[in-house]
N, C-alpha and C positions, 0 to 999 in steps of 0.2 A: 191340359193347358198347352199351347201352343207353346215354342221357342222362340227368344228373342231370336230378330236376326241377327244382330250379332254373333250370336251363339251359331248360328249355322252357317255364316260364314268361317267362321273360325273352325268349325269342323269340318266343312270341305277345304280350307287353306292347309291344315293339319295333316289329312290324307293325300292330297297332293306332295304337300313338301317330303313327307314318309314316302310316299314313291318315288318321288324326286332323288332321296337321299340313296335308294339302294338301285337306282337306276345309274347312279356316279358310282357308286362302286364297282357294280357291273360294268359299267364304260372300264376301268379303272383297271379290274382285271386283266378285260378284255385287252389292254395296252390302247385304247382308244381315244383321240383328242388330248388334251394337254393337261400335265396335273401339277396344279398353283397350292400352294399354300403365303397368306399372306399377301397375296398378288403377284407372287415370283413363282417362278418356274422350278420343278425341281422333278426328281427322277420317279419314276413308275413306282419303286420299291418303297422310296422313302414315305411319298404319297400311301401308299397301301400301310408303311408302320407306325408313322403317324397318325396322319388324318381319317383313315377309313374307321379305323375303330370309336373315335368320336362320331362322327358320322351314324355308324351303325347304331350307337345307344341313343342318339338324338333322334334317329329315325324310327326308334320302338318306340322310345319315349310319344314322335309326333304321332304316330299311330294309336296309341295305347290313349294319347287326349281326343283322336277320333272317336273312337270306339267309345270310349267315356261319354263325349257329349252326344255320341246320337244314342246313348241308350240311358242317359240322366245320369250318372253316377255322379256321387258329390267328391270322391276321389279323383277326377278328374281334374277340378282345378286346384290341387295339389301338384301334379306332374305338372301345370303348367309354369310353378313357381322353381319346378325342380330341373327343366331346361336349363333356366340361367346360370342354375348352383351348377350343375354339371358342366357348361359350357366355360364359366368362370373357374373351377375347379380344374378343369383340363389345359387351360392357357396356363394356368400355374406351374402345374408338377411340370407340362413340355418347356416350359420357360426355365425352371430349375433345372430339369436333366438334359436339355439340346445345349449341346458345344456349338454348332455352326449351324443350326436348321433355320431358315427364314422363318418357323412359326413364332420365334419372340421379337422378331419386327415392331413387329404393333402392338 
């Protein structure tokens, strides 16, 4: 049975963003272009102890709902509910333990 499209948009948008996301870390590393958290500007280091490590689980995460919908897995839209909790779950704890970091702006 064929897939909706929907569904196959949503796994090539999945795979892209997972490349997307270890493609900014790379930049990031590399000390290249400018690193925002929050819309504000802030230093290479903080950026890399911060943000990268959400970054990274969100981008196995987006990878992991690729791989998922182009090979059926009914696990897959599991992780897609488990972005949010992750991404909601990590503005908390940075929101509890940053003294001054622009990431509890918003």
């Amino acid at each position: 049975m064929k897939q909706p499209l929907g569904i196959r948009i949503l796994r090539w948008f999945a795979a892209l963003a997972s490349a997307g996301m270890f493609v900014s870390i790379a930049l990031a590393i590399l000390d290249m272009g400018p690193h925002l958290m929050g819309g504000e500007k802030v230093t290479r280091s903080e950026w890399l102890h911060i943000a990268a490590p959400l970054v990274a689980v969100i981008g196995c995460l987006m990878a992991s709902i690729a791989y998922g919908f182009a090979t059926r897995k009914a696990w897959s839209r599991h992780l897609v509910m488990a972005i949010n909790r992750v991404r909601v779950r990590a503005r908390r704890t940075k929101c509890a333990s940053a003294h001054d970091h622009v990431a509890c702006h918003r």
